[in-house]
N, C-alpha and C positions, 0 to 999 in steps of 0.2 A: 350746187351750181353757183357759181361764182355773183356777185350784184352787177349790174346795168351802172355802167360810167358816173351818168349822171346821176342816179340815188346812191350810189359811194360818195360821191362828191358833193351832195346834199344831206346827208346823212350828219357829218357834225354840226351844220348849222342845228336841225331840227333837234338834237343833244342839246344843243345851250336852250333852248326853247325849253326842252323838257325838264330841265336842271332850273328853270327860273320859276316854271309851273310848282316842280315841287319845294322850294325854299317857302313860297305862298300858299301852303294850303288851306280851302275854303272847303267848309259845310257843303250840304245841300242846301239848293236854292241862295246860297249865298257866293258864288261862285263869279263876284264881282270882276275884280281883277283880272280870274281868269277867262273871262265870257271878254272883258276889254283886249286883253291880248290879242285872244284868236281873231276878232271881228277886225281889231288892227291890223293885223296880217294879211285876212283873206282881203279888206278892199283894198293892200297894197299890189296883190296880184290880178287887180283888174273884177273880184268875183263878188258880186251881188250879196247883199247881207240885207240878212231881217234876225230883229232882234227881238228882246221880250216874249221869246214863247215862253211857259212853264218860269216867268221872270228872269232868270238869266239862261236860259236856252235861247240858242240862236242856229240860222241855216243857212249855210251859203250855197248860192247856185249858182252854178257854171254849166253854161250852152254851149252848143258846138254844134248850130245848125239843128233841122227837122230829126226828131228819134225818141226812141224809148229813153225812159227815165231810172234813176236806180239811187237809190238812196245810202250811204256809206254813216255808219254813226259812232261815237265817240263818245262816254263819260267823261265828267270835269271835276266832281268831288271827291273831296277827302274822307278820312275816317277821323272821329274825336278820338285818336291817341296821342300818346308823349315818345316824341323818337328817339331809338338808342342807336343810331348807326356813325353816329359822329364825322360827318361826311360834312366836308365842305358846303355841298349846296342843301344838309339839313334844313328842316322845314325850321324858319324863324317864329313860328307862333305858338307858344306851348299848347299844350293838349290838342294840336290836329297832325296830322299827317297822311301826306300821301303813300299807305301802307295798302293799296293791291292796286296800284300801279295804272291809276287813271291818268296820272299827268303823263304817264307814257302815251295809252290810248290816244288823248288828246293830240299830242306832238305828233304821233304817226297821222294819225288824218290829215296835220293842217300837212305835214311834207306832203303826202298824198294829192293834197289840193295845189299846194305849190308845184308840183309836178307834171301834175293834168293840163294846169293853167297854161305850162310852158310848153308841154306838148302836143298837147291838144288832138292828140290820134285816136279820135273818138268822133260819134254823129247822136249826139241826144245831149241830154240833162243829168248833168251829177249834183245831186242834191246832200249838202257834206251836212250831218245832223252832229251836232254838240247840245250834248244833256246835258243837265242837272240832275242832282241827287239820284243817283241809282245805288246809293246805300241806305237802304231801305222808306226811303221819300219817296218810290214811283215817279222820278222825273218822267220818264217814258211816258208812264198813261196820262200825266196831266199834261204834256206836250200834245200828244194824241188828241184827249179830251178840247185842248185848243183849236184842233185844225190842221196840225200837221199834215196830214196826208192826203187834207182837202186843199189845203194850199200848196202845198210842193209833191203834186201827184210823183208817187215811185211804185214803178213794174214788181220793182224787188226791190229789197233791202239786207245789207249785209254790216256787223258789227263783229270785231276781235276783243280778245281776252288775253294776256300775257299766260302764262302758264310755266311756276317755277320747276316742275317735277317734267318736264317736256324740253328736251336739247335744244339748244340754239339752233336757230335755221328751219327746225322744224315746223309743222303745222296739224291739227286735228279738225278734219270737215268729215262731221260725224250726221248723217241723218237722221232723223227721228227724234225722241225725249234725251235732252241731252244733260239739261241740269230740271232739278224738283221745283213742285211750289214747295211757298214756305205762308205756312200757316199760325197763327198763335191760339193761346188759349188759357186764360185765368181762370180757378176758379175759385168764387168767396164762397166760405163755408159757415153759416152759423148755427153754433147749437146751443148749449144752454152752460154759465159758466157756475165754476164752484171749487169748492173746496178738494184740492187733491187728498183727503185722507176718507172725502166723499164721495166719488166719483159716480154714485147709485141716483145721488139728485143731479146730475149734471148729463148735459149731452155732450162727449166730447169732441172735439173738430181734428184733433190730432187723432185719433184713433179711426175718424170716417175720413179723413184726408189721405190714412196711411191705407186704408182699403180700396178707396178711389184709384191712389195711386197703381199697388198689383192692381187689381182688375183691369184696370186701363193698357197696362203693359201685354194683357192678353188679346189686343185688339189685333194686333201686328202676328201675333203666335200663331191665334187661332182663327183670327176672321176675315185676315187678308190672305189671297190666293198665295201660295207661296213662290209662284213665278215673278209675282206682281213684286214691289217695292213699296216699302214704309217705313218710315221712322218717327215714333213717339217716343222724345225727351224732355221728362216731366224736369228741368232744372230750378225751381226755387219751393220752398215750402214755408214757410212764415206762418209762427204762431206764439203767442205768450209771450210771459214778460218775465215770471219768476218759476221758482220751479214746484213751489208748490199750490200754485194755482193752476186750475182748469180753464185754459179760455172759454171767450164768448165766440172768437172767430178767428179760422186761419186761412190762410190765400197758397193756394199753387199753383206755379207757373209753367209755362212748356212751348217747344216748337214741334212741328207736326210737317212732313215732309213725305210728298208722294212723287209718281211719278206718271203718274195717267188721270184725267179730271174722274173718272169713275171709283178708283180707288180713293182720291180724296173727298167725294161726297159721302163713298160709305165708311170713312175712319169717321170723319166729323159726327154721321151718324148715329154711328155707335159710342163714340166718345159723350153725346149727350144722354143715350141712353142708357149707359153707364150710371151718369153721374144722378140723375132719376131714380133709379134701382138703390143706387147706397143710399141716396139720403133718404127714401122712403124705409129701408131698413133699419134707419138708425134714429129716425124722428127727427133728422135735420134740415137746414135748407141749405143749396147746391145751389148757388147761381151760376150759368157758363156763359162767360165772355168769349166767346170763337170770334175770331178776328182773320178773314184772309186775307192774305198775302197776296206776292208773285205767283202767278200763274205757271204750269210749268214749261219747259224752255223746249221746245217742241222743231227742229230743224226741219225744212220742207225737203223732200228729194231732189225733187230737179235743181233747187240752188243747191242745196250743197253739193249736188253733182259737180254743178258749173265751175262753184268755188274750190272744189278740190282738183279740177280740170285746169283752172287759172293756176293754182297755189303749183299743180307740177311742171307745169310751162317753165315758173320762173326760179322751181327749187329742186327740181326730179322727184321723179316718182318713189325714191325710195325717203322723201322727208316728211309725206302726205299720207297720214295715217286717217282711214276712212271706217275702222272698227274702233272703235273706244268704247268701253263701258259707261254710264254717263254717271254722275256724282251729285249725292245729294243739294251742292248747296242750289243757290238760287240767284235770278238776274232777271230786271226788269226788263231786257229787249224781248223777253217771255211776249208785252204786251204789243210790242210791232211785229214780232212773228204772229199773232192771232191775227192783224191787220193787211198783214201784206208777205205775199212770200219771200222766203231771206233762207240766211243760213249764218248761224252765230260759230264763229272759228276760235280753235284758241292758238296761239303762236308761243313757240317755245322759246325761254332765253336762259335756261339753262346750259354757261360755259361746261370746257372740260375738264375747266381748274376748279370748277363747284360757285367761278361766279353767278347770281343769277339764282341759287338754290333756296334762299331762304324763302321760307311760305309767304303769300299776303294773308294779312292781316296781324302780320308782326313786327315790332317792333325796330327788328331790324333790318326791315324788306325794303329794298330799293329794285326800281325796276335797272334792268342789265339794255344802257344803252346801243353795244352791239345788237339787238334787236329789232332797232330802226329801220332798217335799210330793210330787211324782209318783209318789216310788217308794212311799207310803201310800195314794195313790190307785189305783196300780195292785194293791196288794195286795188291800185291801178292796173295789173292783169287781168280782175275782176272786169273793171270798166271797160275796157280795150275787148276783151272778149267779146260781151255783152253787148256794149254798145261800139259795135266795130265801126271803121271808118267807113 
């Protein structure tokens, strides 16, 4: 279905916006500039700003009379990479980049608010949330932990995701576990060190590290349901210095990936009871750093009902896919869905020339400005529905 006058014709503005976001890109929680930007913008449109949540998280709120509230939210960071796309508005600051397409995010919203502002075909409170750090910093929960949702009450809450493997124009408002937690897990291993032509005085850590490891792998084989979802990926193993000595101690590494809080209390579980078992086998000590993460990304029904209701208003029903299988990775609006009913969408900007295809989190990923104007339309449908005139 074709874009709405006025968001085609707002639509390149919000491009240069998102082309300046990403020549600038910032860290978590460092997201200066960009938190200056946006707050610029939204009190040029008339719309309330509070600043310093989560430090540079800020919210703008826009009324429109007596109503329900609804909260719209937006990432602002980058990732520490070195960018190869050689693009004109390439990120200027070596090792960051905006490589999964938050400075899109960003820009969609403020058009979003720009939009509202002008139109204002609504009866309640649009409360527009711009994070920090939701590459792996939890801006979310320390926004939350702040007050968010004690100070800018929201009915609901809705957050987008670009999506290069998903057509331009399209959308996915998928119910249920959409994306995994993401979990960590170290562990030091010490045994007793020595001579490698010795090995009978020595306990060694490569050899209980490389048991840890199988055994661990049988956690996902044999002790999770096999309808359920898991992924344990032990990726680093560190140990020794020469090759003919036996260390004293090796370390390995890994992420740990479920898709229902039950499966991930019993992987964790058995992952320590595991590492118990070998090193009592072996006379060694197994310390385990478990470390959780992201929560997992759990869509409520009736919002994403609502949101895929909005999304075909303004794209037809055949661009609104409502089955998806959901994917391991992971996203901290996990912790405002725990808080408040939402539905996390992802929007495609995959052209049919292959612009828009490259992955995030690569080097050479740019988000696909034609993008814009849907992902403003899907936003403000949202509000317009919900909070009708």
């Amino acid at each position: 279905m074709p874009i709405s006058n006025s968001i085609a014709a707002l639509a390149p503005e919000v491009g240069e916006w998102r082309r300046t976001i990403h020549a600038n890109p910032e860290l978590g929680f460092q997201e200066h500039k960009t938190s200056d930007l946006v707050a610029a913008k939204l009190a040029e449109w008339g719309i309330e700003v509070h600043r310093n949540i989560a430090g540079t998280g800020l919210v703008g709120v826009l009324r429109n009379g007596s109503g329900p509230s609804i909260g719209l939210r937006a990432d602002m960071d980058c990732l520490p990479m070195t960018e190869e796309t050689g693009l004109p508005h390439a990120s200027t600051t070596p090792g960051r980049m905006h490589a999964c397409g938050h400075d899109g995010h960003t820009a969609i919203l403020l058009g979003a608010a720009k939009h509202l502002a002008e139109t204002k075909n609504f009866t309640g409170t649009v409360n527009f949330i711009f994070q920090p750090a939701e590459e792996g910093g939890g801006g979310a929960k320390v926004m939350i932990e702040e007050g968010l949702f004690d100070r800018f009450p929201c009915d609901s809450v809705y957050g987008l995701h670009n999506d290069p493997s998903l057509a331009l124009g399209e959308v996915k408002c998928v119910s249920g576990p959409i994306m995994a937690s993401a979990d960590g897990v170290i562990f030091r291993i010490t045994g007793r060190g020595g001579h490698a032509a010795r090995p009978h005085n020595a306990i060694d850590p490569v050899v209980v590290g490389s048991q840890l490891v199988v055994a661990i792998q049988s956690i996902v084989s044999r002790g999770v349901d096999p309808l359920e979802s898991a992924v344990i990926s032990l990726c680093m193993f560190h140990a020794g210095t020469a090759r003919n000595v036996i260390p004293e101690t090796a370390e390995i590494g890994g992420t740990i990936r479920t898709l229902s809080a039950a499966t991930r209390d019993l992987v964790e579980a058995k992952i320590r009871r595991i590492a118990a078992a070998v090193a009592d086998q072996y006379d060694a000590v197994i310390e385990v750093d478990y470390q959780r993460g992201y929560p997992v990304t759990v869509n409520h029904a009736a919002e994403s009902e609502k949101a895929a209701r909005a999304a075909t208003k303004v794209l037809g029903a055949a661009a609104v896919h409502t089955q998806v299988r959901p994917v391991m990775g992971a996203e901290d609006f996990s912790y405002m869905l725990e808080k408040r009913p939402g539905c996390y969408f992802k929007l495609g900007q995959k052209a049919a020339d292959g612009k828009g295809a490259v992955p995030v989190h690569h080097p050479k990923y740019d988000f696909n400005d034609d993008a814009i104007p849907y992902g403003i339309e899907v936003f403000s449908a949202i509000v317009e529905q919900e909070l009708k005139a």
